[in-house]
KEKE-3310 file (N, C-alpha, C; in steps of 0.2 Angstrom, whole numbers, plus 5000, padded with zeros to 4 digits):
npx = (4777:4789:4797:4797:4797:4810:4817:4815:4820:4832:4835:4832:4841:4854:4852:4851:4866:4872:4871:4876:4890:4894:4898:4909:4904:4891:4896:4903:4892:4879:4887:4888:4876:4870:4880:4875:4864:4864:4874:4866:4857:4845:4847:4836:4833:4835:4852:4851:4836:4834:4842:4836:4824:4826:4833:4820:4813:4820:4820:4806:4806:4815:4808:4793:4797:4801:4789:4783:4791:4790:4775:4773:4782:4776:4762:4767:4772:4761:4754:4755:4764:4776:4788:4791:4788:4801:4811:4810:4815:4826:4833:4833:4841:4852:4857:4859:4871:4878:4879:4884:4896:4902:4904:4919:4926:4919:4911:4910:4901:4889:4887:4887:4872:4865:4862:4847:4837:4835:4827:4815:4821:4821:4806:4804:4813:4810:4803:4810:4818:4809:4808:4820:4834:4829:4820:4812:4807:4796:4800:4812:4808:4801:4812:4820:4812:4811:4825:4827:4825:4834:4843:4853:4867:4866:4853:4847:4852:4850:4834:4829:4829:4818:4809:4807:4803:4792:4778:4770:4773:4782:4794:4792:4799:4812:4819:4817:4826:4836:4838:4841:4854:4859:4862:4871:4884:4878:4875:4886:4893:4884:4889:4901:4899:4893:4900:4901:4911:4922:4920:4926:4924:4934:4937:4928:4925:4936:4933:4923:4929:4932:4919:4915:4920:4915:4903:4898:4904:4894:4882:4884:4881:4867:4866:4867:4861:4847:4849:4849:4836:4830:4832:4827:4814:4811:4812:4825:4837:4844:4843:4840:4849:4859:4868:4866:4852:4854:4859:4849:4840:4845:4841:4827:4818)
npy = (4809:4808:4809:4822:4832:4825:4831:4846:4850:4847:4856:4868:4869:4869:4882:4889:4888:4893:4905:4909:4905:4914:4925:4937:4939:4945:4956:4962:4967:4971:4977:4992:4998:4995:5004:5015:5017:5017:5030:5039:5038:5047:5057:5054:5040:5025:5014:5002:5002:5004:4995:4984:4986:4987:4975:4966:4968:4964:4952:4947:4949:4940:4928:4929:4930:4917:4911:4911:4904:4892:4891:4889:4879:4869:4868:4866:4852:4845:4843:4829:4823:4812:4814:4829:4829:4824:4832:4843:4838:4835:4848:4855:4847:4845:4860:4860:4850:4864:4872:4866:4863:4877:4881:4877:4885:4889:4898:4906:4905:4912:4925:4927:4926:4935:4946:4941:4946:4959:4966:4965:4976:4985:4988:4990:5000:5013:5014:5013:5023:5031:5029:5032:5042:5031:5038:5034:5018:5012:5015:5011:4996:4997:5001:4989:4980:4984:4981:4966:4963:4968:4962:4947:4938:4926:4924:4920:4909:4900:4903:4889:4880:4882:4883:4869:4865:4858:4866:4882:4887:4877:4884:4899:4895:4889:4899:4909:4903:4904:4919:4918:4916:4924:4934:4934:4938:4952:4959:4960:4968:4980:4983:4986:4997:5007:5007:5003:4991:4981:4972:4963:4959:4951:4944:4938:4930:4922:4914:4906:4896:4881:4880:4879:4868:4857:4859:4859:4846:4840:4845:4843:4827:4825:4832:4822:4811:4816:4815:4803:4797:4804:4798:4786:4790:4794:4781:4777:4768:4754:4762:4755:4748:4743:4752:4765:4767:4765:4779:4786:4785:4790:4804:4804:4793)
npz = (5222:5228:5220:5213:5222:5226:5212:5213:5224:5218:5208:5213:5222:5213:5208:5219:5222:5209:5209:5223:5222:5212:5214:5209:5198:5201:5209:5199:5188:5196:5207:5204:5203:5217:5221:5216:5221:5234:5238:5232:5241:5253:5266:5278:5276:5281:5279:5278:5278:5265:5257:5262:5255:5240:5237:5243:5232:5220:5224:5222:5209:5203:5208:5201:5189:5187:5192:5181:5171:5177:5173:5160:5157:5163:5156:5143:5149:5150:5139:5134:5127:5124:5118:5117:5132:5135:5128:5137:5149:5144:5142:5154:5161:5153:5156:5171:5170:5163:5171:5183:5176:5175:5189:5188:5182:5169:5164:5151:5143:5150:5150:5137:5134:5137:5130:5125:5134:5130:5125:5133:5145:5139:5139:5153:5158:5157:5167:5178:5179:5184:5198:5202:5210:5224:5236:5246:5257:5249:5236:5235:5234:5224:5213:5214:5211:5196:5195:5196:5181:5173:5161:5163:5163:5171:5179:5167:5167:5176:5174:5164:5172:5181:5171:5170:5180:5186:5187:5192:5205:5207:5201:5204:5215:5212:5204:5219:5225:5219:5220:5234:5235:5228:5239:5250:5244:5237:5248:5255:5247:5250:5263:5258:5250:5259:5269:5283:5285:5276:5267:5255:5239:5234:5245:5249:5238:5239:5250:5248:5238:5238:5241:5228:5217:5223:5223:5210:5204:5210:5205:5192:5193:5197:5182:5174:5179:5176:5161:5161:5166:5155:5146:5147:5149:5136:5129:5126:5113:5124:5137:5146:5151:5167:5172:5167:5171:5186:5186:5183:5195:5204:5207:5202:5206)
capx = (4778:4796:4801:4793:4800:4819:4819:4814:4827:4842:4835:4834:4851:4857:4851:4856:4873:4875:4871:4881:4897:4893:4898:4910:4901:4886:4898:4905:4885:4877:4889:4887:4868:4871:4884:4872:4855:4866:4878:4859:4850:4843:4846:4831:4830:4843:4856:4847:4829:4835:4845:4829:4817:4828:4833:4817:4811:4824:4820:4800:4806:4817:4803:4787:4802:4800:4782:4780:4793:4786:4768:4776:4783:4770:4758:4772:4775:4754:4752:4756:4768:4783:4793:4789:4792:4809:4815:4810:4820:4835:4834:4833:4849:4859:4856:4863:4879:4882:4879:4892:4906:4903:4909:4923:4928:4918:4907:4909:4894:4886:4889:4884:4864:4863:4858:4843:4833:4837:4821:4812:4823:4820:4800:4806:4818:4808:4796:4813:4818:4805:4810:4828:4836:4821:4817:4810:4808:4793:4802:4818:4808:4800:4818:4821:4806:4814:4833:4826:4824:4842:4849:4860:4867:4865:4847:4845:4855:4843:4826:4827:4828:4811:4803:4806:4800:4784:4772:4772:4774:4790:4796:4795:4803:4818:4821:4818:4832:4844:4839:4846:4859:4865:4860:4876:4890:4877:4874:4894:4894:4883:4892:4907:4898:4891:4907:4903:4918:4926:4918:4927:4922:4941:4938:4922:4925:4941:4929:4921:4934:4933:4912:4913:4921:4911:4894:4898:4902:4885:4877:4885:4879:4862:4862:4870:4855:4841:4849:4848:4829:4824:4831:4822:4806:4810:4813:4828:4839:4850:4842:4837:4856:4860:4872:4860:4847:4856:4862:4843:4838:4850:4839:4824:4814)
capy = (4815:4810:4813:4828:4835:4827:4835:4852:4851:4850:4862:4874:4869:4873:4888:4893:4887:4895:4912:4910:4906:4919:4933:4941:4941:4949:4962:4967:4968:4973:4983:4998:4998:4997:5009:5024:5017:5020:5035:5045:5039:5050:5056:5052:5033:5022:5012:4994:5001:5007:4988:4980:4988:4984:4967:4962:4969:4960:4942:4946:4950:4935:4922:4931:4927:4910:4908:4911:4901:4887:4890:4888:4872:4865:4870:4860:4846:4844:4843:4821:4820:4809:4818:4835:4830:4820:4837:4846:4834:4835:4854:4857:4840:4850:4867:4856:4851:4869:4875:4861:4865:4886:4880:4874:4889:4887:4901:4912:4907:4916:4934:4928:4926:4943:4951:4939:4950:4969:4969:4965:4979:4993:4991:4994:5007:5020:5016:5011:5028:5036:5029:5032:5037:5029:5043:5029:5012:5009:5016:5006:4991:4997:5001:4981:4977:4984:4979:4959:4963:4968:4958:4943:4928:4920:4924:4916:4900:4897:4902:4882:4874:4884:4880:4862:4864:4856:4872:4889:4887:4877:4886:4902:4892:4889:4905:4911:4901:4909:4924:4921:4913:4932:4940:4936:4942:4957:4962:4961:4975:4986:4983:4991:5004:5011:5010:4998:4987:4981:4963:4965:4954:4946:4940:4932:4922:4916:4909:4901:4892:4875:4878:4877:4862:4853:4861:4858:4840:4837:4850:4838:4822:4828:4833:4815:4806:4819:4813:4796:4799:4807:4794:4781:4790:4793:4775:4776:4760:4754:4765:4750:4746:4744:4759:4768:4766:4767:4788:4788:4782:4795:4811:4802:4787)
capz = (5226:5233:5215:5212:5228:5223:5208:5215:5228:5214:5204:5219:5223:5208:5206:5223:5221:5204:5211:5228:5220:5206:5217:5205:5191:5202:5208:5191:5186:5200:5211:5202:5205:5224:5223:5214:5224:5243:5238:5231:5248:5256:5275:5282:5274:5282:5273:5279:5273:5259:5255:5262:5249:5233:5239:5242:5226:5215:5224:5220:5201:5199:5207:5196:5182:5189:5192:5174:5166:5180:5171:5153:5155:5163:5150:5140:5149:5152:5133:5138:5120:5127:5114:5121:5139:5136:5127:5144:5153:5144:5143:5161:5165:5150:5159:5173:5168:5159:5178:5185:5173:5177:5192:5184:5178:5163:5164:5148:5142:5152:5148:5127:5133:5142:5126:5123:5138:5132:5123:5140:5148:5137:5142:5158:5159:5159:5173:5183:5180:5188:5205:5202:5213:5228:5241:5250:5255:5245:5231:5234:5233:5216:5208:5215:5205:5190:5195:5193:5174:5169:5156:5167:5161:5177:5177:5161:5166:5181:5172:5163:5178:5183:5166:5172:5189:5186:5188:5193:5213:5210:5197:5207:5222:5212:5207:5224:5228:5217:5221:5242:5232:5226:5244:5252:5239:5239:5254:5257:5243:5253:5267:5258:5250:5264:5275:5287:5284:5271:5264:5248:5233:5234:5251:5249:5233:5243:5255:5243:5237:5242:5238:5219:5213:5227:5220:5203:5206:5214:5203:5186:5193:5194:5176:5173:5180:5171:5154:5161:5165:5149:5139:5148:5147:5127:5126:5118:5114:5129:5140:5151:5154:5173:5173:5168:5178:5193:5186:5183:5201:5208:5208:5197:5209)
cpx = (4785:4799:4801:4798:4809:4822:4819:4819:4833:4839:4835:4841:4854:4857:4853:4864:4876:4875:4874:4889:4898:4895:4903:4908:4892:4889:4901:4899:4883:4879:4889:4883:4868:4874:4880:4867:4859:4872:4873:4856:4850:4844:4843:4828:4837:4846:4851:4841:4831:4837:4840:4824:4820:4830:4829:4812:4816:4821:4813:4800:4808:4810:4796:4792:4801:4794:4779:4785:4791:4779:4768:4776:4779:4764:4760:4772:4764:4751:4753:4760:4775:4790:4797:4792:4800:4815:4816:4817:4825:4837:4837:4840:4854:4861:4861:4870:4883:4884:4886:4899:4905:4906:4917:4930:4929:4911:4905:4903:4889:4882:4883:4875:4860:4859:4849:4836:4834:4831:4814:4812:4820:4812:4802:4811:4815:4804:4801:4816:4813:4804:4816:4827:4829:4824:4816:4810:4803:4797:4808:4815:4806:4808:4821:4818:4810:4822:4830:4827:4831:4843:4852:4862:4867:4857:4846:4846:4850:4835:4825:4826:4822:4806:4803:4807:4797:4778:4775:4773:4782:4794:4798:4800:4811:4823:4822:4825:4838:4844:4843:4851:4863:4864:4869:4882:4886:4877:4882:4896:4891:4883:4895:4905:4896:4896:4906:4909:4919:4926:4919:4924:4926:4940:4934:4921:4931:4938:4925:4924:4933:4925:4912:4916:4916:4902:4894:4899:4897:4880:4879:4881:4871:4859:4863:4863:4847:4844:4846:4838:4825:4826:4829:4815:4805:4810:4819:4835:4845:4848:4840:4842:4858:4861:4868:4854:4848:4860:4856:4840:4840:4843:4829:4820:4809)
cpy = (4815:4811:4818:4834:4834:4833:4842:4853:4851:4853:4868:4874:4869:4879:4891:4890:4893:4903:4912:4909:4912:4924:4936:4941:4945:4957:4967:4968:4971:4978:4989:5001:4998:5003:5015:5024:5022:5026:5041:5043:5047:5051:5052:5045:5031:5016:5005:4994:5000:4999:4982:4980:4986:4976:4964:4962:4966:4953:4942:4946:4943:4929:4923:4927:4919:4905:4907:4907:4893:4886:4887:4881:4868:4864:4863:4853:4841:4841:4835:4820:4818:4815:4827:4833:4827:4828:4843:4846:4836:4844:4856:4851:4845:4857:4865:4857:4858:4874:4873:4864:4875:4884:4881:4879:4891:4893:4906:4913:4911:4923:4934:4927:4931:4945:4951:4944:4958:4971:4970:4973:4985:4995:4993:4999:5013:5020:5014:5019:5033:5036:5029:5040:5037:5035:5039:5023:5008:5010:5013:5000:4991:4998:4993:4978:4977:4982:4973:4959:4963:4964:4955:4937:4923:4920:4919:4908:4898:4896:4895:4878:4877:4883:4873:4860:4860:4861:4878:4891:4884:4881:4896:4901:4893:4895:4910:4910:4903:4914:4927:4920:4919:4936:4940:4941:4950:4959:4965:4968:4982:4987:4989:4997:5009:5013:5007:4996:4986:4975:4963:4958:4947:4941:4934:4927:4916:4912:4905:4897:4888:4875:4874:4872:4857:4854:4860:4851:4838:4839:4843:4830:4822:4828:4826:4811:4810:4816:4806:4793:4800:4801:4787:4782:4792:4786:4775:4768:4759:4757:4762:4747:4747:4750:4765:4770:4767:4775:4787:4790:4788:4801:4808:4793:4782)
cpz = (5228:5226:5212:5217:5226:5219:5211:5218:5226:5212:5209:5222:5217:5208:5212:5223:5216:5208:5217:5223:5213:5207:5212:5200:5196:5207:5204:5189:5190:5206:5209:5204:5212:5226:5222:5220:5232:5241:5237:5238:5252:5265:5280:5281:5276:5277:5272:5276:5268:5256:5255:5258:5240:5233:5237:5235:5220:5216:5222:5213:5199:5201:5205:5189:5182:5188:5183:5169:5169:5176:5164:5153:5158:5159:5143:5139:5151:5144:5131:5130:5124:5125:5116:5131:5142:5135:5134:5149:5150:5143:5149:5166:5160:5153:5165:5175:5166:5167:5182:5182:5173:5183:5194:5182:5170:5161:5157:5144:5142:5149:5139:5128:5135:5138:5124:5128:5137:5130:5127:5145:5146:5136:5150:5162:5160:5164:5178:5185:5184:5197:5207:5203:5220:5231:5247:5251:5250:5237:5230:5232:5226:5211:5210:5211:5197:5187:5193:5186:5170:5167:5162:5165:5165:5177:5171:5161:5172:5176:5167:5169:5182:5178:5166:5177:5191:5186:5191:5198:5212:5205:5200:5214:5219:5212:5213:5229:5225:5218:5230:5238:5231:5235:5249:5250:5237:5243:5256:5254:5247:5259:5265:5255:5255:5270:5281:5289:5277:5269:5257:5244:5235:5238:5251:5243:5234:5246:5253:5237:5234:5239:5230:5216:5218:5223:5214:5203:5206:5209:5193:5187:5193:5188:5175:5173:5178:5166:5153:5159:5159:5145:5142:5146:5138:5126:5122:5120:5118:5134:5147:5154:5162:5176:5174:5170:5180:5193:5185:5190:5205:5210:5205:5202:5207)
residu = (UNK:UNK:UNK:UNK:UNK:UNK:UNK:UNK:UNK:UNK:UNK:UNK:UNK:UNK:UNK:UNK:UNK:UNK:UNK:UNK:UNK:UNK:UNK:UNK:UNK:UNK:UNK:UNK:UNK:UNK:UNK:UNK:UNK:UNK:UNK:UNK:UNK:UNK:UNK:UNK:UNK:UNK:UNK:UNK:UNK:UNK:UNK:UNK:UNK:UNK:UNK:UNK:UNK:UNK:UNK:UNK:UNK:UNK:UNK:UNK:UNK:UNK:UNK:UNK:UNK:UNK:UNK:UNK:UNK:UNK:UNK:UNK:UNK:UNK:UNK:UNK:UNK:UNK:UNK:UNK:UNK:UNK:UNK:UNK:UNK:UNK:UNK:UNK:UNK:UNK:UNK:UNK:UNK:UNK:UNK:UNK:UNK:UNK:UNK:UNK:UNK:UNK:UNK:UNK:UNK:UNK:UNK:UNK:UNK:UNK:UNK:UNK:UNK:UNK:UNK:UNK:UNK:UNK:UNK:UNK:UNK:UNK:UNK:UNK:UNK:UNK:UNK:UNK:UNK:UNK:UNK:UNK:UNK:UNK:UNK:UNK:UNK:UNK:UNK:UNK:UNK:UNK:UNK:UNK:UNK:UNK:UNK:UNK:UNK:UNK:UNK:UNK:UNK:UNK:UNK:UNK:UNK:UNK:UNK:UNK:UNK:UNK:UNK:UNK:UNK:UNK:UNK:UNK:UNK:UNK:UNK:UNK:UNK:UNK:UNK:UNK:UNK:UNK:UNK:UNK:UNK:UNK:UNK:UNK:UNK:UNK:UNK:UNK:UNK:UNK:UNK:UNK:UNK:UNK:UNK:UNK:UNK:UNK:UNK:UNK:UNK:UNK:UNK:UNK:UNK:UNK:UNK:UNK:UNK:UNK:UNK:UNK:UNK:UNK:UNK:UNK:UNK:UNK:UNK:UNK:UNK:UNK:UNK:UNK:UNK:UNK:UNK:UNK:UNK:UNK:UNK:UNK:UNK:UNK:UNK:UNK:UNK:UNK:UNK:UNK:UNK:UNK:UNK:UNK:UNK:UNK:UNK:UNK:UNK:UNK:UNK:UNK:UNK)
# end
C-alpha cells in the first residue's frame, strides 16, 4: 500500500507540476477560448459563473480522460506477464524524465503529439458547438466538458502517467491534478480578460521561475528510480547492483 500511494503521489506531482509551470503554453492554447467564452457572456450570467462552469467542466473531462486511461492500464498491468508490466513501468518513469527535461526548457515535444487527438475532437465539435457561446452556467460547464477534448500536448504527456496509475480511481486522480495544475495560469487569464487586473502571462511564469528547474529535478529523479524498478522487476542483468537499488528504493519500497 505505502507503494502504491508513493507512486501515485509522483505521478500527481508530475502532472500537477507539468501543467502549473506550463502556463504559456496554456495561454497561447487556451487564452483565446477564455477570451471568446467571457467577451459572448451574457449580462445576466456573471463573469465568476460563467469561469466556474467551464473550469469545472474541463477538470471533469481531463480526470474521465484519466479514469479511462487508469482502467486501460490496469487491464494491462492485471494480465500478470512481467514483460507487459515492466514495459508499463518503463513507460510511465520515460514519460517522467521527458516531463523533468520540459522543465528544462525541453518542451517541443510537446506541441508534435497534439495531432494524435484531432480524430477525438472532430466527434466533438459539433455538439461543442451547440453550446457556443454558453447562455449559462449549465451550458458553460457543457462547453468545459467539450474544451477537455482539444488536441494538447500537455494533456497527452500526463495521460501515461494515468495509464500507470494502477486503476481507474488513481488514474482519474492524477489527472485531476493536472488539471488544478492549469487553474492558476488560467484563472490569471480571466482575470485579464475580464478587466479585473492585469495578471499577465509574463508576470506569472516570472513567478514561476525559480519552480521549474526545482520541479524537474525532482520530477527526473523520480523517473530515475521507475527505470530502476522496472529493470529489477524484468530481471535484467546488474539490476541488483547497490546503486541501483537504492534509485529503485527512492519512489518504489
Amino acid at each position: 500500500m505505502d507503494f502504491q500511494l508513493t507512486a501515485l503521489a509522483t505521478r500527481a506531482f508530475a502532472a500537477f507540476s507539468l501543467a502549473l509551470v506550463g502556463g504559456l503554453h496554456c495561454a497561447g492554447m487556451c487564452g483565446g477560448i477564455v477570451g471568446a467564452l467571457q467577451l459572448n457572456r451574457p449580462r445576466e450570467v456573471s463573469a465568476a459563473r460563467l469561469a466556474c462552469g467551464y473550469h469545472s467542466g474541463r477538470l471533469i473531462s481531463y480526470s474521465l480522460a484519466g479514469v479511462l486511461a487508469g482502467t486501460l492500464g490496469a487491464a494491462l498491468y492485471a494480465a500478470d506477464v512481467v514483460p507487459v508490466q515492466a514495459a508499463l513501468m518503463l513507460a510511465g518513469s520515460a514519460m517522467l524524465l521527458a516531463i523533468g527535461a520540459s522543465m528544462f526548457g525541453r518542451g517541443a515535444w510537446m506541441k508534435r503529439i497534439e495531432p494524435a487527438g484531432a480524430w477525438l475532437w472532430r466527434l466533438i465539435a459539433p455538439l461543442a458547438r451547440r453550446v457556443y457561446p454558453p447562455r449559462t452556467g449549465l451550458q458553460a460547464a457543457a462547453a468545459g466538458l467539450a474544451w477537455g477534448w482539444i488536441p494538447c500536448g500537455m494533456v497527452y504527456a500526463a495521460l501515461p502517467l494515468a495509464l500507470v496509475a494502477g486503476g481507474p480511481l488513481r488514474g482519474g486522480l492524477v489527472m485531476l491534478a493536472f488539471g488544478l495544475g492549469t487553474l492558476p495560469n488560467m484563472l490569471a487569464v480571466d482575470v485579464a480578460v475580464h478587466g479585473i487586473g492585469r495578471a499577465g502571462q509574463g508576470g506569472a511564469a516570472r513567478s514561476l521561475a525559480w519552480v521549474r528547474p526545482l520541479a524537474g529535478a525532482a520530477i527526473i529523479v523520480f523517473g530515475i528510480s521507475g527505470l530502476a524498478h522496472a529493470a529489477r522487476v524484468a530481471g535484467v542483468a546488474g539490476s541488483e547492483h547497490p546503486a541501483i537499488a537504492m534509485f529503485a528504493r527512492i519512489c518504489h519500497h
